[in-house]
N, C-alpha and C positions, 0 to 999 in steps of 0.2 A: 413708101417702101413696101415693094411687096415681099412678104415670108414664104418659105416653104413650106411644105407641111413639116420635112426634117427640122427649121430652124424653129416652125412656130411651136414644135413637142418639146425641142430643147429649150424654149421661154417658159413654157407653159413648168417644166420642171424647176426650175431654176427658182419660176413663182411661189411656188408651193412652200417653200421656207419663210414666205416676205412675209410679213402681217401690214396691213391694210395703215398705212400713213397718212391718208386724204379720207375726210369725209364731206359726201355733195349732202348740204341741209333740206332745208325749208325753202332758200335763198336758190337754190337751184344752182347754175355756172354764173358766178360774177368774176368781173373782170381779174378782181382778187385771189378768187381760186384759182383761174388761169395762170398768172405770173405766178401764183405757189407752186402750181404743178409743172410750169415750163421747170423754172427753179431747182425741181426736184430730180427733175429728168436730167436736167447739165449734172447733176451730184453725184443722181445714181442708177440712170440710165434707163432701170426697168424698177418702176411702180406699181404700186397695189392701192384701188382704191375703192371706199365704200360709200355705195347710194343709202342714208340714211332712208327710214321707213315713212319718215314727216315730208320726204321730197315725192312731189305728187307726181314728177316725172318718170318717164319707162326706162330702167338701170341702162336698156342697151341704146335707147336716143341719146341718151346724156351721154355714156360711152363712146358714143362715134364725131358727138359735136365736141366733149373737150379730146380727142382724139385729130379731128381739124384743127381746133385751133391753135395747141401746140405744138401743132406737124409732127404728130406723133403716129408710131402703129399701134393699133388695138390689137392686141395678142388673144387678148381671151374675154369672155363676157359670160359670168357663172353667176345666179339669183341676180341678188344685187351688189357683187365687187368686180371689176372689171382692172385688167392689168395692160399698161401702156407699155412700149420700150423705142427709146430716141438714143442711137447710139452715139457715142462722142466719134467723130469722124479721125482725132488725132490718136486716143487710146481708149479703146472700148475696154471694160470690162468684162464684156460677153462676147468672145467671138461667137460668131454664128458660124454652124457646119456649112458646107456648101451641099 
């Protein structure tokens, strides 16, 4: 899905209240984290998550590969927390502007 810049400023605000629910460890994306974070995104649509400082990985690699795997959009990628949003096709929580 691609965002506008309109829709991506209206995620990017929305984020700003969320606190950080996912963190990537040591262990880096396991299959586990995946299905947490699919999980989370059916729940709550737009997520906030944090690259812990023991993960040897770069916040915005990890960022874009758990962003494929759960066919999600990466909205944002700030140090190391990065914010996904996967809208529910039948009732989204977030319209997006157009």
């Amino acid at each position: 899905m691609n965002l506008t810049s309109k829709q991506r400023a209206f995620l990017k605000s929305k984020a700003m209240t969320i606190e950080a629910t996912y963190h990537v460890g040591k262990n880096s994306i396991t299959p586990e984290l995946t299905a947490s974070l699919e999980d989370a995104l059916k729940a709550r649509e737009l997520i906030k998550v944090s690259v812990l400082k023991n993960c040897m990985d770069d916040p915005a690699a990890v960022a874009q590969t758990v962003a494929e795997r759960t066919r999600s959009t990466l909205v944002q990628v700030i140090g190391r927390k990065f914010v996904l949003f996967k809208p529910d096709p039948k009732d989204t929580k977030y319209p997006l502007p157009k």
